[in-house]
C-alpha positions, 0 to 999 in steps of 0.5 A, a space after each residue: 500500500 502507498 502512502 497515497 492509498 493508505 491517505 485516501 483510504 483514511 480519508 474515505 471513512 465517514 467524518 475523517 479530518 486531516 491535520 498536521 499538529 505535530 509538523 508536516 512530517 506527520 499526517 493525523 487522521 481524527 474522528 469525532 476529535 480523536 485520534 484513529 492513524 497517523 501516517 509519517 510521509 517523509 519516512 521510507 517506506 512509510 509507517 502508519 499508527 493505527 489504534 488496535 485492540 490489545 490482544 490483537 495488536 500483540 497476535 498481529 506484531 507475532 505474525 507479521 515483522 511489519 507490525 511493530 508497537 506503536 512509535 512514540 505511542 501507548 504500545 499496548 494500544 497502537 501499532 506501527 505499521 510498516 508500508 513495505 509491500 509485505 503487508 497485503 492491501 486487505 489487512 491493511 484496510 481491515 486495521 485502518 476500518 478497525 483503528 477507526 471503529 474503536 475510537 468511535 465506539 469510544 465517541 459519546 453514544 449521541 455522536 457515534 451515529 454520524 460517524 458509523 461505515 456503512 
């Protein structure tokens, strides 16, 4: 996946904004205000930050060497992922969509109806 898709894939889920807060170096995709992924552009290959379940992230670090504890966040909570081709394009989808719904499912219950995927 490139930085490009991995951008618009952020992008296509309902109610995302793009931000730099920490500098031009990293992208920060929020939901409802928080945090779901970040993606370090200037990096290469490139590296995203995606929130994840805790017993998944470890599952997920075990099985692929492009799964890493999340860089300069909570490890127990985010993962790094290293966009180097070996991961395949569905799973890196499939975290992005899950990185997302859990920070939803953590929104106050009036305004996670606007953010849900169809």
């Amino acid at each position: 996946m490139t930085l490009e898709t991995a951008r618009d894939l952020c992008l296509s889920l309902p109610g995302v904004d793009e931000s730099t807060p920490f500098g031009p170096e990293a992208l920060v995709y929020k939901v409802g205000g928080k945090m779901f992924a970040l993606l370090m552009p200037d990096e290469l290959p490139v590296r995203m930050n995606l929130k994840c379940d805790p017993e998944r992230a470890l599952e997920l670090r075990d099985r692929h060497e492009s799964i890493l504890p999340g860089y300069h966040m909570n490890k127990k909570h985010w993962n790094t992922l290293v966009l180097d081709g070996s991961l395949p394009a569905n799973l890196v989808r499939e975290l992005v969509e899950h990185s997302f719904d859990l920070v939803v499912a953590s929104l106050p219950v009036k305004s996670r109806g606007a953010f849900q995927r169809k």
